[in-house]
MARDRENMAR-868071 format. One record per residue: residue number from 1; residue in three letters; x, y, z of N, C-alpha, C, O in turn. Coordinates in steps of 0.001 Angstrom, whole numbers. Example, Ala and Ser with C-alpha at 12.3 -4.5 7.8 and 13.67 -1.06 7.14 Angstrom:
<recs>
REC     n   res        nx        ny        nz       cax       cay       caz        cx        cy        cz        ox        oy        oz
REC     1   ALA     13190     -5690      7800     12300     -4500      7800     13200     -3300      7800     14236     -3319      8465
REC     2   SER     12850     -2250      7080     13670     -1060      7140     12900        30      7870     13409      1138      8039
</recs>
This chain:
<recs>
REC     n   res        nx        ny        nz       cax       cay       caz        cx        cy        cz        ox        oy        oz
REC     1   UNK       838     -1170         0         0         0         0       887      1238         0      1784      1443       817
REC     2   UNK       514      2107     -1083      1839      3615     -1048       736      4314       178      -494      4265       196
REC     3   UNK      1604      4910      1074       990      6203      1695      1870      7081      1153      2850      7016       409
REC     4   UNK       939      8355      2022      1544     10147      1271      2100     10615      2727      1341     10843      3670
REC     5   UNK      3435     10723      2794      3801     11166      4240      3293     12274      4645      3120     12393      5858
REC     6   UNK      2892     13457      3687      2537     14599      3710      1409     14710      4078      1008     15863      4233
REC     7   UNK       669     13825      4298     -1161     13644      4164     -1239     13858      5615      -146     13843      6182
REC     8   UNK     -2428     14083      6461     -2796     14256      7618     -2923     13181      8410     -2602     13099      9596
REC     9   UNK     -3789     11691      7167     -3891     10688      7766     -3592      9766      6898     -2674     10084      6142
REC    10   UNK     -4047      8732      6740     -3512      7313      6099     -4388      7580      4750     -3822      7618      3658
REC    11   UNK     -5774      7760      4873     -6585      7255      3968     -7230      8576      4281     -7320      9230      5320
REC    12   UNK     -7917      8876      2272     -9019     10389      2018    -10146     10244      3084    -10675     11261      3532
REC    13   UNK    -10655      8584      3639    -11796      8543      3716    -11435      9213      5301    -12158     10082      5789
REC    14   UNK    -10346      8730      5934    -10026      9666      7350    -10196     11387      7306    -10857     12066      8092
REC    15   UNK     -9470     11816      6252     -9467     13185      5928    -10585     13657      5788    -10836     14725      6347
REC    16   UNK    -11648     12950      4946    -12645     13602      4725    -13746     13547      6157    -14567     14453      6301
REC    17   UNK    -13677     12675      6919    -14301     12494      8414    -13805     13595      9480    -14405     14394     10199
REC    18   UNK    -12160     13223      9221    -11883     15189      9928    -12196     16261      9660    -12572     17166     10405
REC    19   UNK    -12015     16234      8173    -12469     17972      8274    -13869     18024      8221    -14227     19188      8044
REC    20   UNK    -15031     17053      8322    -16288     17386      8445    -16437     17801     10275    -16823     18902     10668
REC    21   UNK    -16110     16866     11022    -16296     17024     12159    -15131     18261     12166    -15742     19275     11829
REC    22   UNK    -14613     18383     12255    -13935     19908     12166    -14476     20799     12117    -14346     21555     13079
REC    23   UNK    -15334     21200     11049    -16030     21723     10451    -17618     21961     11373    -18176     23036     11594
REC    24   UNK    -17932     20988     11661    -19072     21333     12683    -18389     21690     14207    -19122     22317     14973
REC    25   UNK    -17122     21352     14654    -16904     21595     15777    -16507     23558     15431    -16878     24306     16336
REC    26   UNK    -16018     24032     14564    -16114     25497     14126    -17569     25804     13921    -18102     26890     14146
REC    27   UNK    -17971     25045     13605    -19257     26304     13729    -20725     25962     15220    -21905     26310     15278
REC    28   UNK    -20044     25340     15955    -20674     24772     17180    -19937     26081     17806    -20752     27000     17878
REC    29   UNK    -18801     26407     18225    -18192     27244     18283    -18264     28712     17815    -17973     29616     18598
REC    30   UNK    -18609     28933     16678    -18847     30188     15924    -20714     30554     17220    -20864     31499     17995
REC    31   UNK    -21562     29591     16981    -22668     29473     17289    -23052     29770     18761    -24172     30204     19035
REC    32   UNK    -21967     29495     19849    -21969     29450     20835    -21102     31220     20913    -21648     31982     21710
REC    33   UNK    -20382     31558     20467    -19846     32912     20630    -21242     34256     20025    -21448     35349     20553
REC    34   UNK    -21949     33678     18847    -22724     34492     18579    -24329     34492     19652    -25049     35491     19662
REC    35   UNK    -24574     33592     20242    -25419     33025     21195    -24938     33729     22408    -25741     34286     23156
REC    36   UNK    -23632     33727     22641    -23247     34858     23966    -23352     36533     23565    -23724     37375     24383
REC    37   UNK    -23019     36798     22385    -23453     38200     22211    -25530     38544     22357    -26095     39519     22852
REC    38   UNK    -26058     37457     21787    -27583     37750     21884    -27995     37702     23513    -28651     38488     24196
REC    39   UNK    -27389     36559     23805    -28147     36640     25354    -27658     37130     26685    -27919     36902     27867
REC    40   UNK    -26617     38107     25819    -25507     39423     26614    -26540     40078     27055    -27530     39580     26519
REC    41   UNK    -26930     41200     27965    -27610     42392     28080    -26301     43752     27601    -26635     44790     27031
REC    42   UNK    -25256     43514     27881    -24278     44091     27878    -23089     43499     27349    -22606     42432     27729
REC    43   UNK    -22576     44357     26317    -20954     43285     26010    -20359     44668     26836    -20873     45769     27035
REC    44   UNK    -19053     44096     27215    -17855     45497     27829    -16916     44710     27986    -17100     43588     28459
REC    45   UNK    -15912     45089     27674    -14479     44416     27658    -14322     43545     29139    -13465     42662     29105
REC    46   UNK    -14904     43675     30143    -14804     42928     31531    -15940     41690     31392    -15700     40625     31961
REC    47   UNK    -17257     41868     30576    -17519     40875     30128    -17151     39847     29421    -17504     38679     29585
REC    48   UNK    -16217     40404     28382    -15801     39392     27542    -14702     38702     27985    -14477     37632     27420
REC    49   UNK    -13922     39075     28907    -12672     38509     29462    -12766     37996     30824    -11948     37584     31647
REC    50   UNK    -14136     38170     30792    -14455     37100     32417    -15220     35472     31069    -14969     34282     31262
REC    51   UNK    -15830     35855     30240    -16726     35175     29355    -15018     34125     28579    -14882     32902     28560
REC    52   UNK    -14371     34814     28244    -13375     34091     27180    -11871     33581     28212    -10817     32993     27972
REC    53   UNK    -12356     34044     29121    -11203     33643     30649    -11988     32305     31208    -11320     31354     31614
REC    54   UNK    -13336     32268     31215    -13130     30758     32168    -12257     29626     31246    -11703     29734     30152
REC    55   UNK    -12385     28562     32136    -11937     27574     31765    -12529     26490     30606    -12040     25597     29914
REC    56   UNK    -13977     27137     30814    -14479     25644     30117    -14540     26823     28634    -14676     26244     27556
REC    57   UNK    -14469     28014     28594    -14009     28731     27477    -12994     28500     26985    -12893     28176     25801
REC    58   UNK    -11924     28628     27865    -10141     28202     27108    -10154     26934     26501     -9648     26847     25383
REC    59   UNK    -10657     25894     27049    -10515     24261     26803    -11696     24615     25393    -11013     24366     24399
REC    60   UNK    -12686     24931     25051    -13675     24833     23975    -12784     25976     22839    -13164     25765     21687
REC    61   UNK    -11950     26856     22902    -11737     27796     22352    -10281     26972     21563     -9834     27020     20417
REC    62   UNK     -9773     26096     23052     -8383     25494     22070     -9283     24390     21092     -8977     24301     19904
REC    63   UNK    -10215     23698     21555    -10706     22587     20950    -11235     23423     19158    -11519     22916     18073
REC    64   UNK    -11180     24369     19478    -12190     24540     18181    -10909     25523     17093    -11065     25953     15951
REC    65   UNK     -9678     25618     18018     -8419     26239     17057     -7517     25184     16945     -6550     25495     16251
REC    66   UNK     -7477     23774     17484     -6966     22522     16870     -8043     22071     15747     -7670     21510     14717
REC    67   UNK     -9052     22281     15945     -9976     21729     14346     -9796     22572     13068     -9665     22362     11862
REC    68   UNK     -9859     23760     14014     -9506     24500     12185     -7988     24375     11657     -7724     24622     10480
REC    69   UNK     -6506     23782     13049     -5370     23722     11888     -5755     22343     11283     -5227     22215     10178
REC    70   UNK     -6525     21241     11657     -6833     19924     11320     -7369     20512     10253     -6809     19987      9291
REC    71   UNK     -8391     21567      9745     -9395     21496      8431     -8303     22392      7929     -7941     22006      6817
REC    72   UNK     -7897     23047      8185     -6611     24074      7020     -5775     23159      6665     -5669     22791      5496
REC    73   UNK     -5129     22717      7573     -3768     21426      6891     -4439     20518      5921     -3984     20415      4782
REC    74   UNK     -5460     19872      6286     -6385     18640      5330     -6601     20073      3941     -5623     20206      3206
REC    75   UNK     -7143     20493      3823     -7956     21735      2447     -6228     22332      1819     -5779     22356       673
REC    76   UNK     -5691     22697      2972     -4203     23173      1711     -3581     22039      1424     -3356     22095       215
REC    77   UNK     -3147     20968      1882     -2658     19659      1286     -3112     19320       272     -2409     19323      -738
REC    78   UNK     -4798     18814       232     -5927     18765      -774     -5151     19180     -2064     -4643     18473     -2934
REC    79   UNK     -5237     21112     -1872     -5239     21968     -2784     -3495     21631     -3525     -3184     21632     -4716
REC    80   UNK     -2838     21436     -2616     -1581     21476     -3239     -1425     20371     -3766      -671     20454     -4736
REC    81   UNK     -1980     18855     -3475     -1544     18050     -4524     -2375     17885     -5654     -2022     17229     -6634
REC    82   UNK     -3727     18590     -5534     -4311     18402     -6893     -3718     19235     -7931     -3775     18931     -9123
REC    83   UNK     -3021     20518     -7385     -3117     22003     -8275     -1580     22148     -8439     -1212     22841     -9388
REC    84   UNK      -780     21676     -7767       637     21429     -8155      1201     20630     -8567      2205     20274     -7950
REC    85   UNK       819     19928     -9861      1219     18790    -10434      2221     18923    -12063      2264     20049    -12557
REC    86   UNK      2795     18039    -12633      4050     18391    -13555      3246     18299    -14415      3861     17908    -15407
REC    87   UNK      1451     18518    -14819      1412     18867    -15478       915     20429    -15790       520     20863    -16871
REC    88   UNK      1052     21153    -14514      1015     22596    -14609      3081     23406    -14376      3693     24325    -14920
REC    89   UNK      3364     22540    -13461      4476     22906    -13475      5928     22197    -14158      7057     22658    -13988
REC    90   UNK      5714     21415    -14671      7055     20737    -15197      7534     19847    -14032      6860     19330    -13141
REC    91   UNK      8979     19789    -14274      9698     18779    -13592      9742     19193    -12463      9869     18413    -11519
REC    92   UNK      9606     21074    -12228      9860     21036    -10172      8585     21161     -9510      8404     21831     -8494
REC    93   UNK      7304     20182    -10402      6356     20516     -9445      6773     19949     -7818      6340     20477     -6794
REC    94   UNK      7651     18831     -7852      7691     18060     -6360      8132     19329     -5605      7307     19666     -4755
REC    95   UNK      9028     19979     -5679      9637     20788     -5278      8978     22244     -4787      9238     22984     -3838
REC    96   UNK      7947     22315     -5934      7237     23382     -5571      6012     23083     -4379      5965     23740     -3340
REC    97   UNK      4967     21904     -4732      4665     21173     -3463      5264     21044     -2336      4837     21710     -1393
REC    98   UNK      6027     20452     -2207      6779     20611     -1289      6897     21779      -348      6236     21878       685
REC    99   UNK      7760     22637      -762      8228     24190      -590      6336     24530      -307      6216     24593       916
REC   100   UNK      5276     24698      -812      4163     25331      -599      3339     24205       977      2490     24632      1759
REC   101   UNK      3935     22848       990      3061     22452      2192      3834     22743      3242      3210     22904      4290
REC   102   UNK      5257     22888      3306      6280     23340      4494      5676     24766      4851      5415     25078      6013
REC   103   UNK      5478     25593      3782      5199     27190      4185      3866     26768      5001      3786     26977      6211
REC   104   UNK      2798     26143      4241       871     26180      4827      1658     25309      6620      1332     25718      7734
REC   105   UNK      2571     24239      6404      2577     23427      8099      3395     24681      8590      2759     24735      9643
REC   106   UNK      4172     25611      8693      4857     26755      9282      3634     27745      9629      3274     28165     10729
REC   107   UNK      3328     27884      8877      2062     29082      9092      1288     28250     10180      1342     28794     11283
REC   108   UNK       564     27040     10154       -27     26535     10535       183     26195     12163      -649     26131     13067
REC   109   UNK      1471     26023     12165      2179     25983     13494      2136     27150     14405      1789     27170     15586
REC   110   UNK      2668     28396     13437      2331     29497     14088      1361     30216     14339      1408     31204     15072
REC   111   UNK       314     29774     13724     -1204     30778     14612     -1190     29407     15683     -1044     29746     16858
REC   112   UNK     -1268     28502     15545     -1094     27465     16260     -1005     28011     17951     -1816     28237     18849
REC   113   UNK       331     28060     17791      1394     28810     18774       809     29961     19440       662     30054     20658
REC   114   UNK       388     31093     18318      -218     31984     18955     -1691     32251     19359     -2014     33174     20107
REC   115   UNK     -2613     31313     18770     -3934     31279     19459     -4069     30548     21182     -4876     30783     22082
REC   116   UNK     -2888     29596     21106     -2588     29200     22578     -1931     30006     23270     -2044     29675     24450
REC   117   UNK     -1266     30943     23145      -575     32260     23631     -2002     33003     24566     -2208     33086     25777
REC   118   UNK     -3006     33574     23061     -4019     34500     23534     -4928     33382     24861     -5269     33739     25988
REC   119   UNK     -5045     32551     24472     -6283     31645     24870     -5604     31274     26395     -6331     31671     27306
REC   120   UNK     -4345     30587     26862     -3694     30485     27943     -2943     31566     28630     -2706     31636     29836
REC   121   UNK     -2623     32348     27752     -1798     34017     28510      -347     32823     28871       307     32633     29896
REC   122   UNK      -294     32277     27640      1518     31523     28288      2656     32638     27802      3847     32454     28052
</recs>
């Protein structure tokens, strides 16, 4: 069996199960932040940082910024091996793949890094 070291998981049919549940865990999330502005009487910066300071906020806030690098890494991988191939680029498509999934896992690392920064105050 060839695997793709580059891939997220073994098999599309894994990939495609992550980024769906991904995908609903972002907008369970999106849903629950817009649900706290409606049943706010008041937003004020001491609201929102008592609201985005508890705990079961930090733990739901990391849970739902590990799904979106899970659905970004799965969608730019996707994109780069369908759309970077030798027959758009010649002989350095590997190279250019390559070079474009190192930049999307770097980037990826670093909001990474820094949404756990904002979310823990490390």
């Amino acid at each position: 069996m060839v695997t793709n070291a580059t891939s997220f998981s073994r098999s599309g049919l894994s990939d495609f199960i992550i980024q769906r549940a991904s995908a609903v865990i972002m907008a369970l999330y999106t849903a629950c932040i817009i649900g706290h502005f409606i049943v706010s009487p008041t937003i004020s910066h001491e609201s929102l940082v008592d609201f985005f300071g508890s705990t079961a906020m930090q733990l739901w806030s990391t849970m739902a910024l590990l799904a979106t690098a899970a659905h970004a890494w799965i969608g730019m991988w996707t994109v780069g091996t369908d759309y970077i191939r030798p027959h758009y680029f010649g002989t350095h498509a590997t190279a250019f793949r390559l070079t474009y999934q190192a930049g999307c896992a770097l980037l990826i690392f670093v909001y990474l890094g820094w949404g756990l920064k904002l979310f823990w105050s490390i």
